[in-house]
SELOKE-704168 format. One record per residue: x, y, z of N, C-alpha, C in turn. Coordinates in Angstrom, 2 decimals, decimal comma, padded with zeros to 5 digits. Layout:
// SELOKE-704168
n.u=X | n.v=Y | n.w=Z | ca.u=X | ca.v=Y | ca.w=Z | c.u=X | c.v=Y | c.w=Z
...
// end
This chain:
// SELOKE-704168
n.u=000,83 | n.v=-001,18 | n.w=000,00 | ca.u=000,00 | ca.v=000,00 | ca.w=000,00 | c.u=000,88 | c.v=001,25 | c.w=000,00
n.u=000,72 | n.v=001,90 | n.w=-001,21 | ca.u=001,30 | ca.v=003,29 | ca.w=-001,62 | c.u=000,45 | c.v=004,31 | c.w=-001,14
n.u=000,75 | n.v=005,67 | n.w=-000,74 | ca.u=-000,61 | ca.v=006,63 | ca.w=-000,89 | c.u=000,95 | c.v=008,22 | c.w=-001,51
n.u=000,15 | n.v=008,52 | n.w=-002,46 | ca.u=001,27 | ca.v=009,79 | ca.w=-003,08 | c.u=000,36 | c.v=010,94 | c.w=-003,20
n.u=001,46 | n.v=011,63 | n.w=-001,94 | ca.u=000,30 | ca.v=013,25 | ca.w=-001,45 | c.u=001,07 | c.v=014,00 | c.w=-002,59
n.u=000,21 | n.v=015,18 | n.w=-002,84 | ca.u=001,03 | ca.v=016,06 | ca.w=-003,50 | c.u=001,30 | c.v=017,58 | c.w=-003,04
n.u=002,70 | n.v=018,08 | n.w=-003,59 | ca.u=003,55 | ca.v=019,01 | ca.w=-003,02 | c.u=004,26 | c.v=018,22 | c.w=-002,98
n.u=005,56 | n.v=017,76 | n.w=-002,03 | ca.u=007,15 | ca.v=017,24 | ca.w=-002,10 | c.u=006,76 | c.v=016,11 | c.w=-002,62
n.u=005,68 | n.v=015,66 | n.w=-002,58 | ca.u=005,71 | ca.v=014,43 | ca.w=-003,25 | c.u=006,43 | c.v=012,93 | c.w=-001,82
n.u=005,56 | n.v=012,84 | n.w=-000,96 | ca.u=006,07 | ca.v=012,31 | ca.w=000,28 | c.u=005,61 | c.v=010,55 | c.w=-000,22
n.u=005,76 | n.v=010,19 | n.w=000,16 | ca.u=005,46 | ca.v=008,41 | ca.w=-000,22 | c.u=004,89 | c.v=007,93 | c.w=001,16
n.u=003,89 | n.v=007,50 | n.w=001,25 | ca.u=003,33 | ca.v=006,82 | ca.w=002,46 | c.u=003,38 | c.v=005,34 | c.w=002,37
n.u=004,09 | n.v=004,18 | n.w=003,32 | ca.u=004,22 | ca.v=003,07 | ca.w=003,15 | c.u=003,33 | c.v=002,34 | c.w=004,05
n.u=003,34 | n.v=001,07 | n.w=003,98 | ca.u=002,21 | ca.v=000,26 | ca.w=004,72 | c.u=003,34 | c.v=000,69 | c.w=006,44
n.u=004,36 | n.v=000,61 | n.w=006,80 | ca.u=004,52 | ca.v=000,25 | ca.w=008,54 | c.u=004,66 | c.v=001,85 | c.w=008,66
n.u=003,73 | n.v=003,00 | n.w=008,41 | ca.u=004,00 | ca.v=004,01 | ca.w=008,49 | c.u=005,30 | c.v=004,87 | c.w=008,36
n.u=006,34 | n.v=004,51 | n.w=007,58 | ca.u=007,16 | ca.v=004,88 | ca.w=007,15 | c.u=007,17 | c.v=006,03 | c.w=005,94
n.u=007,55 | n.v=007,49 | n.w=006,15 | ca.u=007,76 | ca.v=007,95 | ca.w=005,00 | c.u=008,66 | c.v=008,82 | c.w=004,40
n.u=008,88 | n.v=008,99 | n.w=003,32 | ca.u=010,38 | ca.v=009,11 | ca.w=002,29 | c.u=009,67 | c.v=010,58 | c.w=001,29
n.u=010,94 | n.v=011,26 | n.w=001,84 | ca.u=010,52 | ca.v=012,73 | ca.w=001,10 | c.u=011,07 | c.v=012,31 | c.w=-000,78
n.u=010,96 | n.v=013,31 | n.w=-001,50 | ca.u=010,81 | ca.v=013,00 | ca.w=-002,60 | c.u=012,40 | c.v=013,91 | c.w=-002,87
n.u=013,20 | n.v=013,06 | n.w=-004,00 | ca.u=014,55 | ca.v=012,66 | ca.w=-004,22 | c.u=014,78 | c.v=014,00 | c.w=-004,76
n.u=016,07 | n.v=014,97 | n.w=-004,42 | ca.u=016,34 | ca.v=016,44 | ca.w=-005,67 | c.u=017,10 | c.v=015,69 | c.w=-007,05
n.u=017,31 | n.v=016,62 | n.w=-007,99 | ca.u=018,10 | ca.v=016,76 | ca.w=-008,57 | c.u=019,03 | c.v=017,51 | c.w=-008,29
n.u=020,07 | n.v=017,61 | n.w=-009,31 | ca.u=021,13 | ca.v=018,47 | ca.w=-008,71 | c.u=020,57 | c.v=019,83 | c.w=-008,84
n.u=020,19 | n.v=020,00 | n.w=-010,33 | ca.u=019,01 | ca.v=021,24 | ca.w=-010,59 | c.u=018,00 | c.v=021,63 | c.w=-009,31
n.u=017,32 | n.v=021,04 | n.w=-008,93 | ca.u=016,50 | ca.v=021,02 | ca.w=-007,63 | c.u=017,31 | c.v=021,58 | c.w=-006,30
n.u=018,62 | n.v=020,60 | n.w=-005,84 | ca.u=019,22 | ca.v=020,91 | ca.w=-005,08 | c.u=019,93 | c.v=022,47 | c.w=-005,17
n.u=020,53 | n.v=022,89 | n.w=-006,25 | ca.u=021,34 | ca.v=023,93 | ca.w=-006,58 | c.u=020,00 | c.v=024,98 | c.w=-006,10
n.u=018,97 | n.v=024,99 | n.w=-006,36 | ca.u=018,10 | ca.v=025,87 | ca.w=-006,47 | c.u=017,79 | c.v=026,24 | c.w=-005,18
n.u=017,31 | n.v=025,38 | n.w=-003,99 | ca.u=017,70 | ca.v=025,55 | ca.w=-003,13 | c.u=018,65 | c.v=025,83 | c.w=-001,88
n.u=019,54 | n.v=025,86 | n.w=-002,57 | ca.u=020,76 | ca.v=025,92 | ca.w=-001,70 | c.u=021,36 | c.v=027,68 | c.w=-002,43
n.u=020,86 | n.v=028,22 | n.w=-003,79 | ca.u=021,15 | ca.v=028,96 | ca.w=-004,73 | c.u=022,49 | c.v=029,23 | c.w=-005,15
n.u=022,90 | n.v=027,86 | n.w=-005,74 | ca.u=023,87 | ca.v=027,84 | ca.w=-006,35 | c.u=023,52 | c.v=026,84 | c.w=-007,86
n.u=024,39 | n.v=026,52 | n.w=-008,37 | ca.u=024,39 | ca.v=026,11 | ca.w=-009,82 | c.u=024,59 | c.v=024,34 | c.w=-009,41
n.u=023,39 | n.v=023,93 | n.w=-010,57 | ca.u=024,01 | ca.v=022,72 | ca.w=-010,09 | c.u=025,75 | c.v=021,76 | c.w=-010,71
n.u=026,24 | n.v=022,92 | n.w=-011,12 | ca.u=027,68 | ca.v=022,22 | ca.w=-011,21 | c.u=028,18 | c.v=022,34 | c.w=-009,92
n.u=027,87 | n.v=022,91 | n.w=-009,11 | ca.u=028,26 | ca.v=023,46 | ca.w=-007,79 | c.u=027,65 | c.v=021,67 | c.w=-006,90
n.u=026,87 | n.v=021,51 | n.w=-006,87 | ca.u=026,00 | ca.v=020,47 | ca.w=-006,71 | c.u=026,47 | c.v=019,19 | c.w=-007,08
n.u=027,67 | n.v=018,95 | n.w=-008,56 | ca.u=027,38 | ca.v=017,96 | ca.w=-008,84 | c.u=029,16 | c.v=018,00 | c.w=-007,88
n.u=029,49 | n.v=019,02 | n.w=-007,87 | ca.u=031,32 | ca.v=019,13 | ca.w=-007,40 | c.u=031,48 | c.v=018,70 | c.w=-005,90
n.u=030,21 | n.v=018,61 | n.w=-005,08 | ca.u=029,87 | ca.v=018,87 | ca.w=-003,59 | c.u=029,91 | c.v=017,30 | c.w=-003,87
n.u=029,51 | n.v=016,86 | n.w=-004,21 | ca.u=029,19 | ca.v=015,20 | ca.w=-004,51 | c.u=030,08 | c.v=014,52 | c.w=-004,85
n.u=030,88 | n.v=014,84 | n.w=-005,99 | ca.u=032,16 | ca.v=014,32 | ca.w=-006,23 | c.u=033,13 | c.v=014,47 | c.w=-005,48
n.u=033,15 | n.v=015,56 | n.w=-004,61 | ca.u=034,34 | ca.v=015,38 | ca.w=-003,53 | c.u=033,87 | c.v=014,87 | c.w=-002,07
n.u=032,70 | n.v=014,09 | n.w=-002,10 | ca.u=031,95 | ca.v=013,53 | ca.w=-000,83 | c.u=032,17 | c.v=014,38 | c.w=000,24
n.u=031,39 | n.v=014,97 | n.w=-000,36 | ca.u=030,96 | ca.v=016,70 | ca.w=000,79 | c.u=029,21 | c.v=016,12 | c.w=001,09
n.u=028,72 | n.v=016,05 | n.w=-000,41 | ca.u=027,39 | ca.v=016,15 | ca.w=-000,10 | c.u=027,12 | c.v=014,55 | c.w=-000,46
n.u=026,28 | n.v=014,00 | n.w=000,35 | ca.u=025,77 | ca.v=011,99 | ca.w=-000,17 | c.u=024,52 | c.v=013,02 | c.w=-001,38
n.u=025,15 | n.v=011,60 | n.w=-001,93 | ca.u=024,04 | ca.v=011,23 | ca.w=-003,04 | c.u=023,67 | c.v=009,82 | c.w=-003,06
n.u=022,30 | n.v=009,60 | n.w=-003,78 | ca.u=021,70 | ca.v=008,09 | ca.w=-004,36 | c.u=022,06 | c.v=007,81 | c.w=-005,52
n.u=023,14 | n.v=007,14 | n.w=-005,67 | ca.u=023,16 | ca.v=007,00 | ca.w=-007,45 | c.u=022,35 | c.v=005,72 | c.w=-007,60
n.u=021,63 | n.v=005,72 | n.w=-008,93 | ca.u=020,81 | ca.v=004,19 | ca.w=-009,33 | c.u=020,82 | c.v=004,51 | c.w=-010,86
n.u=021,48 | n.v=003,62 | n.w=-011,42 | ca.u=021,70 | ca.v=003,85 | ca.w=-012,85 | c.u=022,45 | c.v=005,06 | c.w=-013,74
n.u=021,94 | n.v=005,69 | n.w=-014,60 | ca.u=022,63 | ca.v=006,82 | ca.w=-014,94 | c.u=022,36 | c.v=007,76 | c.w=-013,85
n.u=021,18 | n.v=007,85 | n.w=-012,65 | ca.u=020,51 | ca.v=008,92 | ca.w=-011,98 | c.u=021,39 | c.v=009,22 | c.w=-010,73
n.u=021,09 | n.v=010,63 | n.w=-010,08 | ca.u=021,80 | ca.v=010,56 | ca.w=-009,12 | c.u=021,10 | c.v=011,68 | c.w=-008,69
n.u=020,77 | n.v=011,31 | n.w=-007,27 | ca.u=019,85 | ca.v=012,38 | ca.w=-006,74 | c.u=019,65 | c.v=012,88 | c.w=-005,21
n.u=019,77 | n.v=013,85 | n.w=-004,45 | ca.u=020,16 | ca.v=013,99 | ca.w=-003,31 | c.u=019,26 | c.v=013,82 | c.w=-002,10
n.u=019,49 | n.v=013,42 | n.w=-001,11 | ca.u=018,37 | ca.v=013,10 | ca.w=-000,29 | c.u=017,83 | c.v=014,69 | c.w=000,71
n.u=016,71 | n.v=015,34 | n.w=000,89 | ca.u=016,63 | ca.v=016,30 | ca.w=001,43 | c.u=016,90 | c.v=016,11 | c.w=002,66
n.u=016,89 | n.v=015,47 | n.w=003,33 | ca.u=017,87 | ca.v=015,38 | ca.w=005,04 | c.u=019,18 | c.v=015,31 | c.w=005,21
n.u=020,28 | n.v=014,99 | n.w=003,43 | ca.u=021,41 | ca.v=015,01 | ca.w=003,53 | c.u=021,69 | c.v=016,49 | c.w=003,46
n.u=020,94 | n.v=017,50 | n.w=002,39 | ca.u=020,80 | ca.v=018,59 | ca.w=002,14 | c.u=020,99 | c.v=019,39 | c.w=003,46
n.u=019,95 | n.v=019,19 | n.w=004,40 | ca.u=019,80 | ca.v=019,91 | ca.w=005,40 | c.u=020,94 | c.v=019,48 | c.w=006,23
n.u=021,57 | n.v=018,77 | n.w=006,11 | ca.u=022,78 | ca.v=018,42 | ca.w=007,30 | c.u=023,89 | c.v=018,78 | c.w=007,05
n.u=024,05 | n.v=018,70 | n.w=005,27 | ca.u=024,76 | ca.v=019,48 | ca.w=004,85 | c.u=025,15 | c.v=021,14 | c.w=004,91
n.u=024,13 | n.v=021,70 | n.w=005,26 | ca.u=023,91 | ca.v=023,00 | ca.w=005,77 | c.u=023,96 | c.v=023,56 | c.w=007,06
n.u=023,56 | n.v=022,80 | n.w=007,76 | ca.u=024,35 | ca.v=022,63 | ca.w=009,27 | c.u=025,67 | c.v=022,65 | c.w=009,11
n.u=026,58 | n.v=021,23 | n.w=008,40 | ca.u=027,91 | ca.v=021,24 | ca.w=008,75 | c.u=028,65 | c.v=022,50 | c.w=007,99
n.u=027,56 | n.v=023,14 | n.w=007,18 | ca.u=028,43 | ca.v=024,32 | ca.w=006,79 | c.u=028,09 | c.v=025,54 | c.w=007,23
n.u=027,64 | n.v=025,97 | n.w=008,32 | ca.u=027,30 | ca.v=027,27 | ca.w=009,01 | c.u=028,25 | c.v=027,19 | c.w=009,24
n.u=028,86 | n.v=028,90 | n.w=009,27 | ca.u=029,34 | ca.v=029,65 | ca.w=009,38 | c.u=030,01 | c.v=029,34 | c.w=011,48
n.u=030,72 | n.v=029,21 | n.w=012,44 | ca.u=030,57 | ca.v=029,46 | ca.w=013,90 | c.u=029,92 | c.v=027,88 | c.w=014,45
n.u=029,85 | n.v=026,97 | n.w=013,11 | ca.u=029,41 | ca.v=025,73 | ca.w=014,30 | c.u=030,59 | c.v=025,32 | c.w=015,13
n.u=029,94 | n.v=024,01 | n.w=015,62 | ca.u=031,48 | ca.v=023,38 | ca.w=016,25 | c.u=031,91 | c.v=022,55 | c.w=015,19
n.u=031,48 | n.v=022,25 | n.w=014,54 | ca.u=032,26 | ca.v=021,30 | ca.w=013,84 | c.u=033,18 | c.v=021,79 | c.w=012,79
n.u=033,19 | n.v=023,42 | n.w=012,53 | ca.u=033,77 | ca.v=024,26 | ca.w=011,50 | c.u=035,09 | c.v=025,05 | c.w=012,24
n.u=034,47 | n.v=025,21 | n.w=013,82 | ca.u=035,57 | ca.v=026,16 | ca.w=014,37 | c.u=036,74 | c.v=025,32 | c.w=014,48
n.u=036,72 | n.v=024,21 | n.w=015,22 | ca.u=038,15 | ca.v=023,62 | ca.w=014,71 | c.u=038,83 | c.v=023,70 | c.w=013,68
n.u=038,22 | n.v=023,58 | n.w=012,00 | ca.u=039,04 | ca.v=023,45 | ca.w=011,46 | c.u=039,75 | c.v=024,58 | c.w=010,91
n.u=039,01 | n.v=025,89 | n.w=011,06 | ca.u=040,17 | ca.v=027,65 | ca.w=010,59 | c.u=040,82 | c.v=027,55 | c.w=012,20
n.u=040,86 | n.v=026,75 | n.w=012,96 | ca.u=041,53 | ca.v=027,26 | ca.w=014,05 | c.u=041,18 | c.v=028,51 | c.w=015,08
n.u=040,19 | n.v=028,37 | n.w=015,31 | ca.u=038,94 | ca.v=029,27 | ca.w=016,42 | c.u=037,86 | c.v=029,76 | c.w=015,28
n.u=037,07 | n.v=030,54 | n.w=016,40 | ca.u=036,02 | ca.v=030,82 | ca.w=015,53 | c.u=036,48 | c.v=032,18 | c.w=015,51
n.u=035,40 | n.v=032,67 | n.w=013,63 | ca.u=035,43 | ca.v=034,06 | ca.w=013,34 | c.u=035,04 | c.v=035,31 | c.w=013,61
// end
């Protein structure tokens, strides 16, 4: 049992499990407002996870968002590496 709401396009599964709907890099870049060559470079240097399945490759929106965390500006996980914070 499928049920497909629309807007993100969420997937409802039978054990109540559900799965936001996959970006593109186009998608991703747009949100993040950058280009998706920017998008596809974040990926290739395993900055950002991706799903690859066949020719496709597509980003998960919770990697997105964590990805954006680990790149604020004053986190902890950033001040270590310039050597204090800015």
């Amino acid at each position: 049992m499928q049920e497909i709401q629309e807007g993100m396009g969420t997937v409802m599964f039978e054990r109540n499990q559900s799965i936001e709907e996959l970006l593109n890099y186009e998608q991703a870049g747009k949100l993040l407002g950058v280009t998706s060559r920017t998008i596809w470079t974040l990926v290739d240097r395993g900055e950002l996870p991706a799903v690859r399945f066949g020719n496709s490759v597509r980003i998960e929106p919770a990697d997105l968002r964590a990805f954006i965390e680990r790149s604020k500006c004053g986190s902890v996980s950033n001040a270590g590496k310039e050597g204090g914070s800015q």
